[in-house]
C-alpha positions as CSV (number, residue, x, y, z in Angstrom):
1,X,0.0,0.0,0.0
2,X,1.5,3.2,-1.2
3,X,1.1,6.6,0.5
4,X,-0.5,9.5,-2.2
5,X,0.8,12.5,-1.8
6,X,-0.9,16.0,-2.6
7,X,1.5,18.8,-3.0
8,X,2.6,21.0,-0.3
9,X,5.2,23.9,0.5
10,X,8.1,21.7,2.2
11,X,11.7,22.1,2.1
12,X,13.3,19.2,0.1
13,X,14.0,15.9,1.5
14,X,15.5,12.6,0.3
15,X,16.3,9.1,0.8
16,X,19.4,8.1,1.8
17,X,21.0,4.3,1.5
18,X,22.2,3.2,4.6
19,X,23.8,-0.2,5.6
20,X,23.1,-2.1,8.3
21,X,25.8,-1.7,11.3
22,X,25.3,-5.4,12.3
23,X,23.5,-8.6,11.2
24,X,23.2,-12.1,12.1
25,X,20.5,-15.0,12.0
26,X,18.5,-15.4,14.9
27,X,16.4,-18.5,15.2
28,X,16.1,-20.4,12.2
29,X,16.2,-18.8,8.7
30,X,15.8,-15.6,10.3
31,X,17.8,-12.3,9.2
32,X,18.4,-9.5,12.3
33,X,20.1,-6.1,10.9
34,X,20.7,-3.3,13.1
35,X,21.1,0.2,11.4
36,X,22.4,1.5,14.8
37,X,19.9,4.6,15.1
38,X,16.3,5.1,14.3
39,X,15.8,6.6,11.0
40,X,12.1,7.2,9.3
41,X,12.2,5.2,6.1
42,X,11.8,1.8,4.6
43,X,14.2,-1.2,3.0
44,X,15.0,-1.3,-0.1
45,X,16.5,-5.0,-1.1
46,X,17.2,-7.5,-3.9
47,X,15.5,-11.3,-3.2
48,X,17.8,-14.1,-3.2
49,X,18.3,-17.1,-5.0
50,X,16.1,-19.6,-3.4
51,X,13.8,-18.3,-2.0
52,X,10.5,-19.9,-3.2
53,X,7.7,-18.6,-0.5
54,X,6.8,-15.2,0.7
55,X,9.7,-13.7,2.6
56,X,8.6,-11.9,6.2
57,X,9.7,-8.3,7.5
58,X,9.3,-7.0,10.8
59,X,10.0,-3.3,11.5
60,X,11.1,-2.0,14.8
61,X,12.0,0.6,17.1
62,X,12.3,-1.4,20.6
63,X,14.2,-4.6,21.2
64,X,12.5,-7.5,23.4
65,X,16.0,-9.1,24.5
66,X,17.1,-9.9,21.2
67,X,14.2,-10.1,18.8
68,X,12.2,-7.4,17.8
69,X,9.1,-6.0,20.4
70,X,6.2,-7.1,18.5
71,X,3.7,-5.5,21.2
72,X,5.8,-2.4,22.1
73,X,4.4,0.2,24.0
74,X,2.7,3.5,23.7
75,X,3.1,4.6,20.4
76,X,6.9,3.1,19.6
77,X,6.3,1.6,16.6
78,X,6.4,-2.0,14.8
79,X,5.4,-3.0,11.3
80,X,5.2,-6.2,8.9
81,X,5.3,-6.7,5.5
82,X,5.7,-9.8,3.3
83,X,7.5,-9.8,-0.2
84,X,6.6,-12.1,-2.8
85,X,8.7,-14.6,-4.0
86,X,10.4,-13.1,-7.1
87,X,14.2,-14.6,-6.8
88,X,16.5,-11.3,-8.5
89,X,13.6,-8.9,-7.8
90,X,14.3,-5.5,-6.3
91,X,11.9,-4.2,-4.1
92,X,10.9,-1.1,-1.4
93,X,10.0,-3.0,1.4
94,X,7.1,-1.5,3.6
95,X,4.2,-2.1,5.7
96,X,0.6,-0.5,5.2
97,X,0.5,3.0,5.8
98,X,-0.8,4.3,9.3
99,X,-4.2,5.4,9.0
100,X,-3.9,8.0,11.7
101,X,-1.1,9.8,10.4
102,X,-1.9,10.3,6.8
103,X,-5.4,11.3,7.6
104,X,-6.0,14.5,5.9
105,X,-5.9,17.6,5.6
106,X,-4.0,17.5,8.9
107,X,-1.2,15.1,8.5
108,X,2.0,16.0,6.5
109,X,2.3,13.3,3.2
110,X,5.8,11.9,2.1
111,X,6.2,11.4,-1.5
112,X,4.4,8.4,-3.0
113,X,7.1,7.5,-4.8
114,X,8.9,6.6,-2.1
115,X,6.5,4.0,-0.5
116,X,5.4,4.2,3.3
117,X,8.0,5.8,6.3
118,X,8.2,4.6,9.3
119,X,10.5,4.8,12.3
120,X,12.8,2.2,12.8
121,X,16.1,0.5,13.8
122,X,16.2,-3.0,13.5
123,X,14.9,-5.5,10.5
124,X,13.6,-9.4,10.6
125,X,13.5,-11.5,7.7
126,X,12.2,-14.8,8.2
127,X,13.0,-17.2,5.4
128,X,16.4,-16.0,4.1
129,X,18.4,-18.6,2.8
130,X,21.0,-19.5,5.6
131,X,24.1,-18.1,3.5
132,X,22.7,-15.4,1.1
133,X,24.3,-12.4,1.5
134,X,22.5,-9.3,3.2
135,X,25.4,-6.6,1.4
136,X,22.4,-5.7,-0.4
137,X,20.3,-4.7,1.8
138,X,19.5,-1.0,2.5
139,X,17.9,1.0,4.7
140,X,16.5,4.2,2.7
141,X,16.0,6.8,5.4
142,X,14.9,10.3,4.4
143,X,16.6,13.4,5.4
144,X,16.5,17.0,4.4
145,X,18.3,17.4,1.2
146,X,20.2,19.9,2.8
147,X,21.5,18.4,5.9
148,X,25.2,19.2,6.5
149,X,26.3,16.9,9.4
150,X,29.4,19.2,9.7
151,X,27.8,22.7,10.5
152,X,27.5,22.1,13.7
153,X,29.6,20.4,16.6
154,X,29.8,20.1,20.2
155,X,32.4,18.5,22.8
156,X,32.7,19.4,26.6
157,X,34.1,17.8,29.4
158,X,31.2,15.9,30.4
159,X,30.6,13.0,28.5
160,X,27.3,12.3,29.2
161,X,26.2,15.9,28.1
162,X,28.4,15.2,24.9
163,X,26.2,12.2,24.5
164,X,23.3,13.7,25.1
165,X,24.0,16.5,22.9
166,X,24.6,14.1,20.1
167,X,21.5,12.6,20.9
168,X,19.4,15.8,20.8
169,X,21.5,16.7,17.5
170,X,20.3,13.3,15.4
171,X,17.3,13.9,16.9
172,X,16.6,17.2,14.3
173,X,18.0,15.3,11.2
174,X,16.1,12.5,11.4
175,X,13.1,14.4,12.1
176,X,13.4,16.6,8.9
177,X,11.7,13.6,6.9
178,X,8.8,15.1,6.1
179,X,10.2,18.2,4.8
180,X,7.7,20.4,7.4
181,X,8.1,19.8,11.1
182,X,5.8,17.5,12.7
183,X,5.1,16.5,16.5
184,X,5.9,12.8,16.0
185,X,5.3,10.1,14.2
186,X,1.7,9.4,16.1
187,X,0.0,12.2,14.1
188,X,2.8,13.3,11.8
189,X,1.3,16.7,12.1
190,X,2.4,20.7,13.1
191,X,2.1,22.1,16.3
192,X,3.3,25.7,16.9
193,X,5.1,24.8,20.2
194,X,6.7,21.8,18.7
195,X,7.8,23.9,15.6
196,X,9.3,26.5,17.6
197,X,11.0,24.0,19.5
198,X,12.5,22.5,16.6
199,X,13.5,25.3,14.3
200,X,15.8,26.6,17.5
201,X,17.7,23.2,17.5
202,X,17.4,23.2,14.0
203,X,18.8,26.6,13.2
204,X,21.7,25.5,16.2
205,X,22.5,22.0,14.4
206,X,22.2,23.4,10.4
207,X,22.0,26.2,8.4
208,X,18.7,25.8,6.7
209,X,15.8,28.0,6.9
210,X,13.3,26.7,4.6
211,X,11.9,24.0,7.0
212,X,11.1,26.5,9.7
213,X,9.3,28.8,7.0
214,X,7.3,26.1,5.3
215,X,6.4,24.9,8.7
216,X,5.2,28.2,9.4
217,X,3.1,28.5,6.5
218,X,1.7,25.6,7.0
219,X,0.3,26.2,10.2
220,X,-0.8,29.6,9.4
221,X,-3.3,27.1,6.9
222,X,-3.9,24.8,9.6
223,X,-3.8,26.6,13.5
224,X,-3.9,24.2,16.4
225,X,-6.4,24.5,19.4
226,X,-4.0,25.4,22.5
227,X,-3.8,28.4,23.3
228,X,-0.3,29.5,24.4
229,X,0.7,27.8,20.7
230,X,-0.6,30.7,19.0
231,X,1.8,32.8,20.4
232,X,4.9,30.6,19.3
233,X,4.2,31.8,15.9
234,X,5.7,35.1,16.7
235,X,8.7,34.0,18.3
236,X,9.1,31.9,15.5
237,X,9.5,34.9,12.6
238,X,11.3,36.6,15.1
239,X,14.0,33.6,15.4
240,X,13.9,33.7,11.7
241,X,14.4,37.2,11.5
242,X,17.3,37.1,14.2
243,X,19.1,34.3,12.0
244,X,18.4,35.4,8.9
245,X,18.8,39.4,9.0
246,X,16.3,39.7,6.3
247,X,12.4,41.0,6.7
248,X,11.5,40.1,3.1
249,X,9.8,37.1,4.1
250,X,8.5,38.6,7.3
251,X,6.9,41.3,5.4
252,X,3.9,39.6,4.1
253,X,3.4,37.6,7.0
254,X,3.1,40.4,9.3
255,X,-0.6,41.4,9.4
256,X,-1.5,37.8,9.9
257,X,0.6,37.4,12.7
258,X,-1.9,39.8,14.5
259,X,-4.3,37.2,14.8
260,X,-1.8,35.2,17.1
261,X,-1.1,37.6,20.0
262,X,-4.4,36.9,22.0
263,X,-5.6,40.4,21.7
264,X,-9.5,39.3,21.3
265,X,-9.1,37.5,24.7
266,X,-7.9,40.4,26.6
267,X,-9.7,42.6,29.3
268,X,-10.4,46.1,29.6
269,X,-7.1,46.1,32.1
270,X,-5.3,44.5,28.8
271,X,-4.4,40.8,30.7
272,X,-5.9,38.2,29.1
273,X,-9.1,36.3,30.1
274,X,-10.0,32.8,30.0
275,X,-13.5,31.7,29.7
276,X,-14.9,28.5,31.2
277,X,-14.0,26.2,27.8
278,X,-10.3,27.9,27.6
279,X,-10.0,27.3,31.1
280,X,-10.6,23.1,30.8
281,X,-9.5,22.7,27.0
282,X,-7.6,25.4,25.3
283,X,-5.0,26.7,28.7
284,X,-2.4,24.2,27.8
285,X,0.2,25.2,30.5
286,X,2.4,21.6,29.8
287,X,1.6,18.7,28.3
288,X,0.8,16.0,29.0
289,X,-1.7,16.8,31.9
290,X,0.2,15.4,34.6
291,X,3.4,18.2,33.7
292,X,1.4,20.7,34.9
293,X,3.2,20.6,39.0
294,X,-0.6,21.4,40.0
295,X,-1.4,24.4,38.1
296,X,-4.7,25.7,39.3
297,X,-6.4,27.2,35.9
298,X,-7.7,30.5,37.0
299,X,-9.5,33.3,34.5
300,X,-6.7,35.3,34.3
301,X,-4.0,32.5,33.4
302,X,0.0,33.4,34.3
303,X,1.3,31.3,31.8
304,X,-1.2,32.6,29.2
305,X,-0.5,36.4,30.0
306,X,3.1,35.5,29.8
307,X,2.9,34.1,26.3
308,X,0.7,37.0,25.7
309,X,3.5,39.9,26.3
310,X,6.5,37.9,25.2
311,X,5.0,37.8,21.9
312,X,4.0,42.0,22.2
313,X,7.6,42.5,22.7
314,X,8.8,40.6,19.9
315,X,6.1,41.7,17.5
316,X,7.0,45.0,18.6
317,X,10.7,44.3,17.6
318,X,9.1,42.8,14.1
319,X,7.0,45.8,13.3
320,X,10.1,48.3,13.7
321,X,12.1,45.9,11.7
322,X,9.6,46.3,8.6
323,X,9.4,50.3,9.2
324,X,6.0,49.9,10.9
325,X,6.9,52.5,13.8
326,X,3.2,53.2,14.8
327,X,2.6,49.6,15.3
328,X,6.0,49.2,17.5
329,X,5.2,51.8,19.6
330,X,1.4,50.6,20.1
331,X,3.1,47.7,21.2
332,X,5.5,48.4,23.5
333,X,3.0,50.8,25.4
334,X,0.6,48.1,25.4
335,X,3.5,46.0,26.6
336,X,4.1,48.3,29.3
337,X,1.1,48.6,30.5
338,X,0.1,44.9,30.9
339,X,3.3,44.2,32.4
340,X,3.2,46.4,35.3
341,X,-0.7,44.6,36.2
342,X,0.8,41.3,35.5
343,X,3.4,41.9,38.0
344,X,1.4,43.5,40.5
345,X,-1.4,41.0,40.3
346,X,0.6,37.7,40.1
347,X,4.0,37.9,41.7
348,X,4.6,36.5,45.6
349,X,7.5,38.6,46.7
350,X,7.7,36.3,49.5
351,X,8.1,33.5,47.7
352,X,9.9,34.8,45.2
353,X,7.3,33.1,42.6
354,X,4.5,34.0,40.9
355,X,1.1,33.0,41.6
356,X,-0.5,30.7,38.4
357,X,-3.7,33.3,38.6
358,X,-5.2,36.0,39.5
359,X,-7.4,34.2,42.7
360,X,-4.9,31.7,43.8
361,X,-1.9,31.5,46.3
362,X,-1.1,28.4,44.3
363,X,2.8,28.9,42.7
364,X,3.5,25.9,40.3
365,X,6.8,25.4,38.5
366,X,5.5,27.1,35.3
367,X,4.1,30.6,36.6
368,X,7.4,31.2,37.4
369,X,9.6,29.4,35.1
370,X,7.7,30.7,31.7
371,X,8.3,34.7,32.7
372,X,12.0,33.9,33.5
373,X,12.7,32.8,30.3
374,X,10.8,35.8,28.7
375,X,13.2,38.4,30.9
376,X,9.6,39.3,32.4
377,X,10.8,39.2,36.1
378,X,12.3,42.4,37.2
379,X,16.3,42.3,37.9
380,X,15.6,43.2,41.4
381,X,14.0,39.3,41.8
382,X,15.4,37.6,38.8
383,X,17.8,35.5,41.6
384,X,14.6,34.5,44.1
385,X,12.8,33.0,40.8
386,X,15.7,31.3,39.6
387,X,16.3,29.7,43.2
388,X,12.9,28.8,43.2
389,X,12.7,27.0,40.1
390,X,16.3,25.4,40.7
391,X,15.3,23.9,44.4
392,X,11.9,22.2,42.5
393,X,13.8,20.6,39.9
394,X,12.2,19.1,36.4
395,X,8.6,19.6,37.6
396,X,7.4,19.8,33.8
397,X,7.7,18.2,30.5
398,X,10.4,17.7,27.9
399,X,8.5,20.6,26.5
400,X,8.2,23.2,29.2
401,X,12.0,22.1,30.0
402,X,13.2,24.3,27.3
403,X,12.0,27.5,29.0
404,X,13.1,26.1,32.1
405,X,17.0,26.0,31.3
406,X,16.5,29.0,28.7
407,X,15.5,31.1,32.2
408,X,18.3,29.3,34.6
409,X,21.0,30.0,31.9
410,X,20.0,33.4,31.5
411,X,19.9,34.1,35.1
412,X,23.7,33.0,35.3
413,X,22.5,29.8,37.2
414,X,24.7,27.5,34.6
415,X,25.2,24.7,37.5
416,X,21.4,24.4,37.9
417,X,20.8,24.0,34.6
418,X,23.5,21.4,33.6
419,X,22.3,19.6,36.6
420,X,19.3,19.3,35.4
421,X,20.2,18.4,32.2
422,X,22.0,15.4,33.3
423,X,20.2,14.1,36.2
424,X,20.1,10.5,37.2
425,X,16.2,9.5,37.2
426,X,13.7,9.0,35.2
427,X,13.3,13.0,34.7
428,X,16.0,14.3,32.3
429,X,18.0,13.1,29.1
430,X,20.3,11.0,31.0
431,X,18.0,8.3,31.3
432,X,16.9,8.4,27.2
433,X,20.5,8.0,26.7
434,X,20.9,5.1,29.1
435,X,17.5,3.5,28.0
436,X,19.0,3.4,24.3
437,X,17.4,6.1,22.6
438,X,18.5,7.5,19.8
439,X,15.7,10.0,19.0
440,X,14.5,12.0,21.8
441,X,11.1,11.3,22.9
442,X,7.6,12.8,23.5
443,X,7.8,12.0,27.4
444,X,10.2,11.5,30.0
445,X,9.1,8.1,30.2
446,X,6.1,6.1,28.9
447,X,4.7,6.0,32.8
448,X,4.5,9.7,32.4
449,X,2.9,9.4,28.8
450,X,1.4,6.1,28.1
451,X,0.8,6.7,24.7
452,X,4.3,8.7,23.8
453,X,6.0,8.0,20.6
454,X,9.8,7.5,20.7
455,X,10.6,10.5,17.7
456,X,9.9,13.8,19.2
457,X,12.3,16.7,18.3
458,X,10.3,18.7,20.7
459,X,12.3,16.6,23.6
460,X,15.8,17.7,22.2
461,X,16.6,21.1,23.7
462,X,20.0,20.4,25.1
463,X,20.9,20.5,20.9
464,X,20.1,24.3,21.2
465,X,20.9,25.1,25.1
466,X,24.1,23.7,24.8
467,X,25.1,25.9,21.8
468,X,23.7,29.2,23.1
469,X,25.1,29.2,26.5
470,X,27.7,26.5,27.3
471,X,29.8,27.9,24.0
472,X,27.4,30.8,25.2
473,X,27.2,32.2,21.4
474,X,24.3,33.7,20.4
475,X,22.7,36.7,18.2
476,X,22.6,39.7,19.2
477,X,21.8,41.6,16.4
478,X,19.6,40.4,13.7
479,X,21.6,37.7,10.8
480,X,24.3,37.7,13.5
481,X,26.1,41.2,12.2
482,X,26.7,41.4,15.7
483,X,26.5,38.1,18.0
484,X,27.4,37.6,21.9
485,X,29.2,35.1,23.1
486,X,29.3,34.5,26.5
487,X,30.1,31.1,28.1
488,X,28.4,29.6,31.2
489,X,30.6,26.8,32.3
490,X,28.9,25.5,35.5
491,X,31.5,23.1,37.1
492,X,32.6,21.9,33.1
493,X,36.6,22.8,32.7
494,X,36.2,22.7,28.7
495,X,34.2,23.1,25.7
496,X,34.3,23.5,22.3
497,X,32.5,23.5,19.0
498,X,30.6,24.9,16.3
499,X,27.6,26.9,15.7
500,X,25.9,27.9,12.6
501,X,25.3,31.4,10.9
502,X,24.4,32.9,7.9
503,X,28.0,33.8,7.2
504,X,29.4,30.1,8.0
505,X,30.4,28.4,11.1
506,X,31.2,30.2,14.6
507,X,34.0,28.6,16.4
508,X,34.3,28.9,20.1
509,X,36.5,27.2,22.4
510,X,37.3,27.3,26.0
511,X,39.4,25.6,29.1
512,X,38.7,26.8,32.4
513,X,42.1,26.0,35.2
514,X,43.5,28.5,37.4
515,X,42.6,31.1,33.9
516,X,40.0,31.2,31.8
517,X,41.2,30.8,28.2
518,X,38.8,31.6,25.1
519,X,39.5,31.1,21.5
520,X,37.0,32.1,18.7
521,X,36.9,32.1,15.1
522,X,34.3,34.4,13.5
523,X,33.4,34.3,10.1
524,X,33.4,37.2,7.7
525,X,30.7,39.7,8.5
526,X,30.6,39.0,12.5
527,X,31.5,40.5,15.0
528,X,31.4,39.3,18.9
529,X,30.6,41.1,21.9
530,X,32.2,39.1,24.9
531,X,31.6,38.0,28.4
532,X,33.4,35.6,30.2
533,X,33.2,34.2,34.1
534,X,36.0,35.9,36.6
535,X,37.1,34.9,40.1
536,X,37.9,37.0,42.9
537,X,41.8,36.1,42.0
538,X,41.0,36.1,38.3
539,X,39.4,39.0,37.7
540,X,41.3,40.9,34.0
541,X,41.1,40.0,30.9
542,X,43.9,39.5,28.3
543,X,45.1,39.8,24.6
544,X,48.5,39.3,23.0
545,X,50.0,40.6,26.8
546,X,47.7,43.6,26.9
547,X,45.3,44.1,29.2
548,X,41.7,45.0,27.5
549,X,39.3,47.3,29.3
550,X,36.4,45.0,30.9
551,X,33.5,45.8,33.0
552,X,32.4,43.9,35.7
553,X,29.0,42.6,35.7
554,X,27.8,40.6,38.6
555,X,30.7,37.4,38.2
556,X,31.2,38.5,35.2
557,X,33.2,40.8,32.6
558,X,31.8,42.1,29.8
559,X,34.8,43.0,27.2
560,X,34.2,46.7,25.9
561,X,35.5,46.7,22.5
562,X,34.1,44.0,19.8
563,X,35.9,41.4,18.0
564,X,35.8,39.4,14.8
565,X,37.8,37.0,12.9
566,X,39.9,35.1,15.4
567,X,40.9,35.6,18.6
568,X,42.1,34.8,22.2
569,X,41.2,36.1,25.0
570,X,42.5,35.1,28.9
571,X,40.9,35.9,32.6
572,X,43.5,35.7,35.0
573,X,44.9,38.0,37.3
């Protein structure tokens, strides 16, 4: 059964031949093939001589001991197909398409040409001849066409956060198979949360853009139900916009980005309201349900209001970018205004948290950990919130983990963060790596998510966090004309690697001992704005013998004078 395709914008993605890492025969006249990661595609083989009945193949993503997991769980997928008897034949092996995920007009098509996709890492062939060669057999998994596996690197200290890194990394590539970016293999369809989740790891792991825009598109057509997802639509032109330096393809986009800042929903005090069906459906806080640390759904929703003014901010930034000055300034007044009600109305100076709404005392995880990573919270309490949110830990999903770490990194509390990050437990990427993953999932773990698939890009933050603030490099001014780089080391004594920009690959690299050393490598058209961690002994920084002017911010110094091309700079005393 082939899949039918009807045309849609998507960036352009093809199959790839890949051979089996191992193989052997396992029970009798049985073929096992590992491809060593999961990969979204089918097998593509020639039949042997002697072969005179229907051959069976069993798909997989999850092992039971040796064999293949016929009755995996959740969502983590196995498939069968047979193939005819036809000696010398060459045939796409594949099983029935899903009928959930090619239900239209939601789901994302592949190209019928290349016969059904699915996710999968090991291969079963019952009745190959004992003998017959498997050279032959290939895996054809589909990538984007313009995947460079060498624009981006990462190494540190830590080898489990290099693993997980790497981890998060494949995780991006191999979910670029369907050309758009989709939330899984489950549904195989767009979510804005999910998309903006991706296109940062994407833009942080390769230097394609056209994914992230045809995504974008896409769900402009086709608008999901929760409500803090709208929003993401904004921050994703204005990523795009921040990588790309251009506002050519923001321009036409602009008026119907309106629609996504929750402005129909708000107040005559401007915060936004939530009515009874918002409340129970459309208030997503974290997903799945059980993320949500307790969250007490109120009509005036923190985590809503805080979606609502980071995406007034950024489509204020948007609307001076294009020359629409009456716009911007509409918007940072309203911005403003809200603010100051949102922060009198939901924030707990004793507990150094906010409230989740207006009516409660209640102060989950996410009423706090959202407006930290939005630079919402006031400097003057920045530190409480990012103590609060470090002493509860991962109390939120894979998704909501994102904004967590974006807000601890941001507040300077690198230790927190990479503690998190790789956590013993059943709560952090440690324990995908250790259970065997190679895509990142949906869930922590399918006892958080019963029904979780096992191919969720959405679950691979570290692939951006890692880049943005252990290298610490970052955009500062839109198409990276002017970037910041700014290393948070936590208790790590080296890392180095590569980050992409529209001008080539950034190289940072850094040791931490008794000095700090730092060594960049800008490409043409960049220039870097520095900050690196001091110590009371180490406190100056150096270049070529000369002491450069620095000033001191907190534990750190910010270098006055920009850099570009390469460059090495030393903290000591």
């Amino acid at each position: 059964m082939w899949l039918i395709s009807a045309p849609c914008p998507a960036a352009p993605v093809h199959l790839v031949e890949e051979k089996a890492v191992a193989s052997g025969e396992v029970g009798q006249g049985t073929l096992f093939l590992d491809f060593g990661r999961v990969a979204f595609g089918n097998l593509k083989l020639t039949v042997p001589d002697g072969v005179s009945s229907p051959l069976r193949v069993h798909f997989g993503e999850k092992l039971d001991g040796k064999r293949i997991d016929r009755k995996p769980p959740g969502t983590v997928r196995y498939a069968t197909a047979e193939i005819p008897a036809t000696p010398g034949g060459t045939v796409v092996v594949a099983p029935p398409a899903d009928g959930r995920n090619t239900k239209q007009p939601a789901a994302v098509l592949t190209p019928a040409e290349w016969g059904v996709v699915l996710p999968f890492r090991w291969v079963e062939i019952e009745g190959w001849p004992r003998g017959a060669s498997s050279a032959g057999i290939v895996r054809q998994a589909a990538f984007a066409e313009t995947w460079d596996d060498d624009a981006a690197s990462f190494e540190c200290s830590d080898e489990m956060l290099n693993r997980i890194w790497e981890l998060c990394r494949y995780s991006i590539k191999a979910t670029t198979f369907a050309g758009v970016y989709v939330d899984g293999d489950r549904e195989r369809i767009p979510y804005e949360a999910d998309a903006y989740l991706n296109q940062l790891s994407h833009y942080a792991t390769d230097h394609d853009l056209q994914m992230a825009r045809d995504t974008f598109d896409r769900l402009m057509d086709h608008p999901t139900w929760p409500s803090e997802w709208a929003p993401h639509m904004v921050f994703m032109a204005h990523v795009d916009w921040m990588q790309s330096g251009g506002t050519s393809w923001i321009r036409p986009r602009y008026e119907g980005m309106k629609k996504k800042l929750l402005l129909e929903r708000a107040g005559a005090d401007g915060l936004i309201r939530s009515d009874d069906k918002q409340r129970s459906w459309n208030d997503i806080v974290d997903w799945p349900e059980g993320e949500r640390d307790g969250f007490v759904f109120r009509e005036v929703n923190t985590v809503v209001n805080a979606f609502h003014l980071a995406a007034l901010a950024k489509m204020a930034d948007l609307a001076r970018a294009i020359g629409n000055d009456a716009d911007a300034t509409e918007y940072e007044e309203r911005f403003k205004r809200v603010h100051a009600l949102f922060q009198d109305k939901l924030f707990d100076a004793g507990k150094g948290a906010y409230r989740d709404g207006v009516g409660t005392t209640h102060t989950s995880s996410h009423a706090s950990l959202f407006p930290l990573a939005f630079g919402l919270v006031p400097e003057e309490h920045r530190q409480d919130v990012a103590e609060f949110l470090a002493k509860r830990g991962m109390t939120c999903s894979v998704y909501a983990a994102q904004y967590l770490l974006e807000g601890l990194f941001e507040t300077g509390a690198c230790e927190d963060a990479l503690r998190l990050i790789t956590a013993d437990g059943d709560r952090g990427w440690t324990h995908m790596v250790e259970s065997g993953a190679t895509i990142t999932w949906e869930a922590w773990d399918l006892k958080y998510k019963p029904n979780q698939d096992w191919n969720h890009a959405w679950g691979a933050a570290p692939a951006n966090l890692l880049p943005r603030f252990v290298l610490g490099a970052r955009p500062l001014e839109p198409g990276w004309a002017v970037c910041r780089i700014a290393p948070c080391p936590g208790e790590l004594t080296e890392a180095k690697g590569r980050v992409p920009t529209p001008h080539g690959g950034l190289e940072v690299h850094w040791v931490r001992n008794s000095d700090f050393h730092l060594k960049a490598d800008l490409p043409k058209g960049v220039k870097a704005r520095v900050e690196l961690p001091s110590t009371r002994l180490a406190d100056k920084v150096w270049m070529d013998g000369r002491e450069l002017p620095a000033t001191r911010s907190g534990g750190r110094l910010v270098v006055d004078e920009p850099f570009g091309g390469s460059f090495h700079l030393v903290v000591r005393p």
